[in-house]
NUKE-296446 format. One record per atom (N, C-alpha, C, O, CB): z, x, y. Coordinates in steps of 0.2 Angstrom, whole numbers, plus 5000, padded with zeros to 4 digits. Last residue first. Glycine has a CB too. Layout:
<kolkes>
ZXY ...
</kolkes>
This chain:
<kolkes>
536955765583 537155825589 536455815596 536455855601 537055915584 536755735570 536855685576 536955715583 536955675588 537355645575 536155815563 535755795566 536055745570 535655715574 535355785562 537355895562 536855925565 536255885568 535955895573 536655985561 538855855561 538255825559 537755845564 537755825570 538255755559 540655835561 539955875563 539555875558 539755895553 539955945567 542255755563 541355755559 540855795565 540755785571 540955665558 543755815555 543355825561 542255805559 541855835556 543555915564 544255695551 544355745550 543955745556 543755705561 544355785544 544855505550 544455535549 544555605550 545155605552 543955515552 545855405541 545955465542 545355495545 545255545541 546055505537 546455245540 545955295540 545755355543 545555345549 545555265541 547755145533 547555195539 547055245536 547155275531 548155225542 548655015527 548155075526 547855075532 547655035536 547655065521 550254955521 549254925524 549254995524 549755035522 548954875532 550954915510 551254875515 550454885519 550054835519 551954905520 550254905493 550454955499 550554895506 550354845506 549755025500 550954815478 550354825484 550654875491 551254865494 549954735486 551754845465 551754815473 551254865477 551154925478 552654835477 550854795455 551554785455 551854775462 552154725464 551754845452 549254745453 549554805457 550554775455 550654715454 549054805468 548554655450 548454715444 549154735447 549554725443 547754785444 548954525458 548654535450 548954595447 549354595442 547854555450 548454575472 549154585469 549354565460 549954575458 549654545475 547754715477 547454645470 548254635467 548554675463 546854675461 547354805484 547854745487 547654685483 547454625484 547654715496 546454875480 547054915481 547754855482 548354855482 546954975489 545454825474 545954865469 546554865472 547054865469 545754935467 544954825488 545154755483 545554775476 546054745475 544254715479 544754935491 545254905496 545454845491 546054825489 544954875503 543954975484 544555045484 544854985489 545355005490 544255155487 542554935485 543054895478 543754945482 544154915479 542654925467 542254865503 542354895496 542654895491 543054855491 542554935497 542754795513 542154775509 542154795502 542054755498 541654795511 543054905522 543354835520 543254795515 543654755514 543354815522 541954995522 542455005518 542854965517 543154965512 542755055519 541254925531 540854935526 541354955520 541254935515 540354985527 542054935543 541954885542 541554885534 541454825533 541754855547 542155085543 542755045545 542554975540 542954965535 542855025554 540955115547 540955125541 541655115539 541855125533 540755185539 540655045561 540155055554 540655065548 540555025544 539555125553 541655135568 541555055566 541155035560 541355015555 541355025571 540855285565 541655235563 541655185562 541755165556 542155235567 539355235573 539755275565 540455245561 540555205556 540155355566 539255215586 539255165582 539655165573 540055135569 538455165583 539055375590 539755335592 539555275589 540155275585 539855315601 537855415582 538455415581 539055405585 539655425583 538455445579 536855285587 537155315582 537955335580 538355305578 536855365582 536655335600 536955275599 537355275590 537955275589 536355215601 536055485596 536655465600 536955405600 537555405601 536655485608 534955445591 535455485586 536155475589 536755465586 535255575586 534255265590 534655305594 534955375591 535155345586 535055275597 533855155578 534455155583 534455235584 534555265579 535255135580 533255115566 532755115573 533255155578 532955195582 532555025576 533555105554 533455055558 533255075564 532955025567 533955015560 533955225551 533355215548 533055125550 532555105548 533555225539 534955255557 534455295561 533855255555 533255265556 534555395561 535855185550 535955165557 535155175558 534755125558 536355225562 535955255538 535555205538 535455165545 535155115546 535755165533 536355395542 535855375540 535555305539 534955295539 535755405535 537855325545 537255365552 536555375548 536055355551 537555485557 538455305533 538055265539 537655245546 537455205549 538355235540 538255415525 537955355524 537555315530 536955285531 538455315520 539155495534 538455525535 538055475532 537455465535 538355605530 540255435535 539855425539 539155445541 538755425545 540055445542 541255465526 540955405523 540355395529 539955355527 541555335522 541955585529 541655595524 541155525523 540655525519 542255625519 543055535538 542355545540 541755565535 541155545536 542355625545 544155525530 543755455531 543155485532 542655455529 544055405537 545155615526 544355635525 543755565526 543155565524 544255665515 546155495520 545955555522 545255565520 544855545516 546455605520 546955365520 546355375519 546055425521 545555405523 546255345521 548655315515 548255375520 547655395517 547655435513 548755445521 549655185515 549055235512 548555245518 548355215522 548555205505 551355165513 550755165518 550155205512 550255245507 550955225528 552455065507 552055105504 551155105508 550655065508 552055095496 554055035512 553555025512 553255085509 553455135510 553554995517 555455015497 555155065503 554355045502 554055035497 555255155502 556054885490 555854905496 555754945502 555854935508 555954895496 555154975474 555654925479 555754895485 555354845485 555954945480 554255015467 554555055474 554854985477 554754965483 553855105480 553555035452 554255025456 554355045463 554755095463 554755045454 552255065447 552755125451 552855045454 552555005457 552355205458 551155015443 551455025438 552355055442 552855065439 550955075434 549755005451 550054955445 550454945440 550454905435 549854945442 549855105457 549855055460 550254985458 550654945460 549355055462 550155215449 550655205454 550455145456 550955115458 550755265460 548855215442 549955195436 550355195442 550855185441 550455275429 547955225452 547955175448 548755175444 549055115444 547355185444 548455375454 548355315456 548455255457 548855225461 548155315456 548055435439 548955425444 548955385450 549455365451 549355495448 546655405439 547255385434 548055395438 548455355439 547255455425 546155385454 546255435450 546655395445 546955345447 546555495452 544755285462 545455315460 545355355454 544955355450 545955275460 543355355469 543555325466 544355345463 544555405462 543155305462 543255465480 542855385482 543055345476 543155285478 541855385481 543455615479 543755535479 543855485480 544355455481 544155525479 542055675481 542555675473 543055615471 543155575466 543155745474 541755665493 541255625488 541855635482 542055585479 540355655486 543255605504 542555625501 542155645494 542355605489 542455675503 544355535504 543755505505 543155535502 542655505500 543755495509 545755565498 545355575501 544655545499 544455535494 545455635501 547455465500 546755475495 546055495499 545855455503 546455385491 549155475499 548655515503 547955515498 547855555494 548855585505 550555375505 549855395498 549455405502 549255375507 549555325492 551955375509 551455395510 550855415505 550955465502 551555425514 553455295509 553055295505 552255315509 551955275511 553055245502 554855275520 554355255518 553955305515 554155365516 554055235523 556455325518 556155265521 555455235520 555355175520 556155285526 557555355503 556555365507 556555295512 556555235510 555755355498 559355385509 558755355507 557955385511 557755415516 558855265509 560055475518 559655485508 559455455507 558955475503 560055485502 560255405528 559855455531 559755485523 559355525522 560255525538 561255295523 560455285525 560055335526 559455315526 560355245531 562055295510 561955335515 561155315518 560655325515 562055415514 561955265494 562355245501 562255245506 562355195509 562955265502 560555265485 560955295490 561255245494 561055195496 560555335495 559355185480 560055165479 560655205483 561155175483 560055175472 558255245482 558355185486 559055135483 559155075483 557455145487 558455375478 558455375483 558455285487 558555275493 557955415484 558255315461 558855345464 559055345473 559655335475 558655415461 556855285463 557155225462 558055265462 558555225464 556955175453 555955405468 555955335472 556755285470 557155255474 555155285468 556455465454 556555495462 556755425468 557255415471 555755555464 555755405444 556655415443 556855435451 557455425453 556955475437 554455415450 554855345448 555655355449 556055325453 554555315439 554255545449 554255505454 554455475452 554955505451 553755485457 554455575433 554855615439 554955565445 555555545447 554455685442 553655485429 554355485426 554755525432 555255495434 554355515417 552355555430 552355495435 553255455432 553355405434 551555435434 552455675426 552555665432 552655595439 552755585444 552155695432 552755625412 553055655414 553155645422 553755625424 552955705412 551255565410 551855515411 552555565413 552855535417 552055485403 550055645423 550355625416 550955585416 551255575421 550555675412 549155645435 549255595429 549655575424 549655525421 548855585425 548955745443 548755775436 548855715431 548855715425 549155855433 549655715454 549155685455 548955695447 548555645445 548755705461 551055765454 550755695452 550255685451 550155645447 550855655455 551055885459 550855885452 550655825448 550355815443 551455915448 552255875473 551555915470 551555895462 552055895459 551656005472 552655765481 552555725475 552155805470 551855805465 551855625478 553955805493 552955815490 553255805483 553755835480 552455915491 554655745507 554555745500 553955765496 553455735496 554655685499 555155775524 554455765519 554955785511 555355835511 553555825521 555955735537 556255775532 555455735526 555355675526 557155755531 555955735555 555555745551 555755765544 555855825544 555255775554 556855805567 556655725562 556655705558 557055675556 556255685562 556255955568 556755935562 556955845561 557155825556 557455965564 555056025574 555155925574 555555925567 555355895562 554155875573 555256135572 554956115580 555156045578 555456015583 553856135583 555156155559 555556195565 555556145571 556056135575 555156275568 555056035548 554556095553 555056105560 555156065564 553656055555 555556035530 555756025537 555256055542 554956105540 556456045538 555655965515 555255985519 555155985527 554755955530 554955965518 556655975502 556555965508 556256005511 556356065511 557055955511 556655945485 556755995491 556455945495 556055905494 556456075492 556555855473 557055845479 557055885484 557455865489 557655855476 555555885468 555355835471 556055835477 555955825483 555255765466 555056045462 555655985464 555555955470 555555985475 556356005463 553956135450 554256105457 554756055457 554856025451 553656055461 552956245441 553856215444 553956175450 553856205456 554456285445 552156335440 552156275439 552656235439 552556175437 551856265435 551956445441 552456435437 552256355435 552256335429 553256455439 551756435457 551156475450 551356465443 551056485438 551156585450 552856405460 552056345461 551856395455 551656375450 551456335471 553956505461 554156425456 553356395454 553156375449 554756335462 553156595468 553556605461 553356535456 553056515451 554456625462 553456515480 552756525478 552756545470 552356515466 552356585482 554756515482 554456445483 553856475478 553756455472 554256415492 555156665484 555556625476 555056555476 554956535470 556656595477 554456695496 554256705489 554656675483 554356685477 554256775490 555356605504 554556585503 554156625496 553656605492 554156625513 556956535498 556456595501 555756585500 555456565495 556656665497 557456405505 557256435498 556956485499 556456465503 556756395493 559356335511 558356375512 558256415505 558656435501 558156455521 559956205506 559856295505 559456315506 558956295503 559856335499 560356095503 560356105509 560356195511 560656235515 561056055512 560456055489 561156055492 561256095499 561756115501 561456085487 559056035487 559555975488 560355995491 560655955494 559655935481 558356155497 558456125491 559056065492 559256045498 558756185485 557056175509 557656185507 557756145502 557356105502 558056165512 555756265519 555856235511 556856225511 557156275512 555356315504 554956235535 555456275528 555356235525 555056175526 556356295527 553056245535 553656195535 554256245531 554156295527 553556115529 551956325544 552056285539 552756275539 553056305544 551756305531 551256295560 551656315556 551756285549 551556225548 552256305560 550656195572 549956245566 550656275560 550456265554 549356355572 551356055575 551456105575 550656125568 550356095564 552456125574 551555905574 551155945582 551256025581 551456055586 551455905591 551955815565 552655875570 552055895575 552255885580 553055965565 550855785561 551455735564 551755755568 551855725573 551955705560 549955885560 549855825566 550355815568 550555815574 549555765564 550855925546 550855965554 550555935560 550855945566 550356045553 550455825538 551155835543 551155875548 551355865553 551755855540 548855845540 549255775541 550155765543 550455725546 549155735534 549155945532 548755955538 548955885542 549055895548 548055975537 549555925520 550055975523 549655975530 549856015534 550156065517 548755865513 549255835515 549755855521 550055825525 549555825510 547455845511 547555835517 548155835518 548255795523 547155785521 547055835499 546955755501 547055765508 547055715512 547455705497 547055915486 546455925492 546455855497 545955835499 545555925488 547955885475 548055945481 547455955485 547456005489 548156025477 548255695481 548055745475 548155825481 548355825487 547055725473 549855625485 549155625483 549055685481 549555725478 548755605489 551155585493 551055585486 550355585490 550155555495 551355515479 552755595505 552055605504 551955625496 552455655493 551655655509 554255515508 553955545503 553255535503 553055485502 554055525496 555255555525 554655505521 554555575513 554655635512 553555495528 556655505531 556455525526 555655515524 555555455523 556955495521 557255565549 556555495543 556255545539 555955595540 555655465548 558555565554 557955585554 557655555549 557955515544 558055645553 559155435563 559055525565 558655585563 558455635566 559655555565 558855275562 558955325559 558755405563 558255425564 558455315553 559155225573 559455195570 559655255563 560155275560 559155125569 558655285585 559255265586 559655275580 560155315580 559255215589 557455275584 557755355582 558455355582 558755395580 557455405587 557155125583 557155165576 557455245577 557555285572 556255155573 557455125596 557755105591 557755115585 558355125582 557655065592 556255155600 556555195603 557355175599 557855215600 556455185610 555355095595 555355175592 555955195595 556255245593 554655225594 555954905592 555654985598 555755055593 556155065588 556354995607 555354825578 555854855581 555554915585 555154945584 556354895576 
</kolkes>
């Protein structure tokens, strides 16, 4: 379908982002919207939340999946945060599940989740999955909302492959423009893709996956 059809069809686009608290998430929507701002906060019955009542609830440890995440500048845009899933337990992964499978029963197409975003950072901590991971892949019902995975901190996999570039012989500067692709095609390879699209383990495997790099600087590729 044209983009220009999809704004047509839906006015604003539900997505639910899920991953851990270091995965990049809140910097990955502000890309989207193209804004430095952080987001209001509104509750389900369409109430702004005061920024100090929000912070209260996080130190408390309280969150609801049902507020809304909007950014001034790009109201389209309506985000879900999964915050707390990533800690694994059945509670939280009982919250997501009952959230996913309520919202894709809505009447109303602008209450339904349109799409699913899993955010797994790359660098050295999360090279392998997490326990909430792994029970969402192989275990989370999502119906039919597609489920994108967001590969954050991709760059984090380059320092490997600019060192073994340079240990062939290659250039610092051929090097690192060569990097990415390198490590594009090294990660396809990998167990974190074969887990991820084992449709075996997995219940429903993610629709596909995108690689995040951040910003890379490398003194010695400079």
């Amino acid at each position: 379908m044209d983009p220009s059809e999809l704004r047509e069809k839906f006015k604003r686009f539900r997505i639910l982002i899920i991953g851990r608290a270091n995965a990049g998430k809140t910097t990955i929507l502000q890309r989207v919207c193209k804004t430095r701002e952080n987001p209001e906060i509104y509750n389900s019955a369409g109430e702004k939340i005061d920024s100090t009542v929000l912070m209260a609830s996080r130190e408390r440890g309280v969150h609801d999946i049902e507020n809304e995440m909007v950014f001034r500048n790009n109201p389209g845009f309506i985000f879900h945060d999964s915050r707390g899933f990533e800690a694994g337990g059945q509670p939280e992964f009982d919250k997501v599940q009952a959230f996913i499978a309520s919202r894709s029963k809505e009447k109303r197409l602008k209450d339904r989740i349109h799409v699913i975003w899993y955010c797994i950072p790359m660098d050295e901590d999360g090279r392998s999955f997490t326990e909430a991971e792994v029970k969402f892949f192989s275990q989370c019902d999502t119906g039919s909302i597609p489920v994108i995975v967001l590969f954050t901190k991709f760059d984090a996999l380059y320092d490997d492959e600019f060192a073994g570039l340079i240990s062939r012989g290659v250039s610092r500067k051929d090097a690192k423009a060569l990097v990415p692709q390198h490590a594009k095609e090294a990660f396809a390879n990998g167990p974190q893709l074969k887990l991820l699209y084992n449709r075996k383990g997995n219940h429903r495997p993610p629709r596909c996956h995108i690689c995040l790099p951040g910003k890379w600087t490398n003194s010695r590729a400079a």
